[in-house]
N, C-alpha and C positions, 0 to 999 in steps of 0.2 A: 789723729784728730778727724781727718775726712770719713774713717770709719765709722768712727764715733756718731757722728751727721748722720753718718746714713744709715745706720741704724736706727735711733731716735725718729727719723723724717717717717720710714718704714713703719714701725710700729702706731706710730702716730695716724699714717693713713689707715693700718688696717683697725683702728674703732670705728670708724663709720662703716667701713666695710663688713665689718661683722656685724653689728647692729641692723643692718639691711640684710643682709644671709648671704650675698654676695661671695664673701671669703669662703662660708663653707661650703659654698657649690664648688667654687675654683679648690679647695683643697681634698673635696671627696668625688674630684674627675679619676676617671683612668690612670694609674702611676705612671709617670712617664709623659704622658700628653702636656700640650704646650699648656693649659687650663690648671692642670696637679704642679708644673715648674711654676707657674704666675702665683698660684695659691701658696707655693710654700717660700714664697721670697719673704712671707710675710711674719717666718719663723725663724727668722734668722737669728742666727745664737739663740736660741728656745728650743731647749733639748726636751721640753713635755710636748709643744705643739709639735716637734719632729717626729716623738715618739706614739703620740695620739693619730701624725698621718700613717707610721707602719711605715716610715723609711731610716737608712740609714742614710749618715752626711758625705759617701759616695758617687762618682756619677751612676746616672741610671743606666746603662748598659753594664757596669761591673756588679750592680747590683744583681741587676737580670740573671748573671751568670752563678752569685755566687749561690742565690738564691736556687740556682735548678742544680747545682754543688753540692748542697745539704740535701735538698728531694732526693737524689739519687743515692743518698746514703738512707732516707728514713729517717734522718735528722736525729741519727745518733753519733754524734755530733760534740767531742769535746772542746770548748774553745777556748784560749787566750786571748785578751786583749790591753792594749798599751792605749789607754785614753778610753775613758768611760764617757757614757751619754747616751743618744737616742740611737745609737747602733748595737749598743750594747741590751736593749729594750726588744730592738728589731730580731737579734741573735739570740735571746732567751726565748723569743714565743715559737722558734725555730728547730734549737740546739735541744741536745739532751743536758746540758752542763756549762755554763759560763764563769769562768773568773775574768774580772777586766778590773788594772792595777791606775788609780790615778792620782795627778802629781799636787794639785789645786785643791786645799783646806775646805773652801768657801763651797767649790762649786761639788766635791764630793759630799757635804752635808746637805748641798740642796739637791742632790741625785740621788738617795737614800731612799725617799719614800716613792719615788719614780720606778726606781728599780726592784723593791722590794718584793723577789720571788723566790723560792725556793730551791728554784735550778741557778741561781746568781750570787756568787760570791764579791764582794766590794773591797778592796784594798786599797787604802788610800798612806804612799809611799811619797812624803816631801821631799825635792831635792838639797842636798846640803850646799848652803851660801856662804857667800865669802871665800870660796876657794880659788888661787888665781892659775891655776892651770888644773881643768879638771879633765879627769880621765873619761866621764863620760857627759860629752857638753852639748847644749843647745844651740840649734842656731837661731831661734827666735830673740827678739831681739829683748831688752829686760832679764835674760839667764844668764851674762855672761857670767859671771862670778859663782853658776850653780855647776854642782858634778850629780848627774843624773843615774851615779853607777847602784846605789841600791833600788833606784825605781827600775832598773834594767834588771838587775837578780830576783824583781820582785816574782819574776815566770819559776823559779825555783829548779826543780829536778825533775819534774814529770813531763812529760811528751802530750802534746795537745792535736789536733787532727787540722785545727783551724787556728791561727795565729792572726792575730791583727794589728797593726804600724801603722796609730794613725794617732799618737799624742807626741812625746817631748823627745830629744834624744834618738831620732827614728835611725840615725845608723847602726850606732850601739843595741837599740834594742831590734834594730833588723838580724845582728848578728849570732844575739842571743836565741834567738826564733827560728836561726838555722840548723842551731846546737837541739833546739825541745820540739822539733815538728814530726810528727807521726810520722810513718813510712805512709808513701801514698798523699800524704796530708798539705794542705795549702796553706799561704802567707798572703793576706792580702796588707798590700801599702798604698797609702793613701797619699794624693797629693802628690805624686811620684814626677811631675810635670819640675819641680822645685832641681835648679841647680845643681845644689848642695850635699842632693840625693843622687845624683848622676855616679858615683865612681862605686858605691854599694850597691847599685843594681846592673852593674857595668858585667857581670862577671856571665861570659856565653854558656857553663855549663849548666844555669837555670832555663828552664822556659819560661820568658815571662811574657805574659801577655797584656799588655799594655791597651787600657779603654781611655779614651778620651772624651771627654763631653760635657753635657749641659749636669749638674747634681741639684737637688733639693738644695733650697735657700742660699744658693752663690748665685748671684748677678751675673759670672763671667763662667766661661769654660773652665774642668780641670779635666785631671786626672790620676786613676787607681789603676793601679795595676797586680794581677793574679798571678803568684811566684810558684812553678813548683820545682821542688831542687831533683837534683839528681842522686839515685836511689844509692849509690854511695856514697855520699856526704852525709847521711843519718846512718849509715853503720859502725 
């Protein structure tokens, strides 16, 4: 409900704001600057204004990184991703190749024409309801009863260079992403600050390097963290 509030209140302030040009000075600052965070609180849940500022819903230091990640490859670049949106926008004008798998009827019909490029594939994989003990479960709150095990298989058999953990089910499909990650290749997970995520990134023989901080359109601090496994666990 308080979310709900402050959403609505949010949106609500940014019509005057835009109407003066205000918003779009503060959203076409510097990425990163306190001016580009203030401007994009105003995007919140609004995966086209995210995608129209050219950020993903990351904090800005994991972006930094993952962004000079791809440059150093020449942005050939295959990616997965687990939750589709304005990162998935950000990783096509990037990558040589995106698929990004998602769980949400509603919200993948209205990310269709958003997304719609040529290097991006859209799968959109529902979880099956009503099950009371599922094998691959949410923790957000509203899924208990979903098993999120075919939106996990939705990554299939091929090997991807760049992985990304940032929609439903992120254990499960952290684990699957251990199984399809390129030799060499990165995991980013998102939100990785959460509890629940603690014992699946627990494991010392990854490097993970862990960002914390301010992200596009969050109010508060998180954090993403950059996984690479060890060269034998992909053999």
């Amino acid at each position: 409900m308080l979310k709900a509030v402050y959403v609505r209140t949010v949106r609500a302030l940014a019509i005057p704001l835009r109407v003066t040009g205000v918003l779009d000075r503060l959203q076409q600052a510097p990425r990163g600057s306190l001016r580009f965070w203030l401007g994009s609180q105003f995007a919140i849940y609004d995966a086209v204004q995210l995608a129209r500022m050219d950020v993903p819903w990351w904090t800005f230091p994991a972006i930094v990184q993952v962004e000079r990640w791809i440059a150093d490859r020449g942005g050939d670049v295959r990616v997965f991703e687990y939750g589709a949106g304005a990162s998935t926008a950000w990783l096509a004008r990037r990558c040589r190749h995106v698929v990004s798998v998602e769980h949400d009827a509603d919200f993948f019909r209205a990310a269709v024409p958003l997304l719609a490029r040529d290097n991006v594939e859209l799968r959109l994989v529902e979880p099956q309801r009503g099950v009371a003990v599922p094998a691959a479960p949410s923790g957000r709150r509203g899924y208990e009863d979903c098993d999120f095990s075919a939106y996990v298989d939705a990554i299939g058999d091929d090997r991807y260079d760049l992985i990304v953990v940032d929609g439903r089910a992120r254990t499960a499909c952290f684990e699957r992403a251990r199984e399809r990650l390129a030799p060499g290749g990165l995991i980013v997970f998102d939100n990785s600050e959460r509890s629940r995520y603690a014992p699946a990134l627990r494991d010392p023989r990854n490097r993970t390097q862990r960002y914390h901080g301010w992200a596009p359109a969050l109010p508060f601090r998180s954090e993403t963290s950059l996984i690479h496994l060890p060269q034998e666990s992909r053999e």
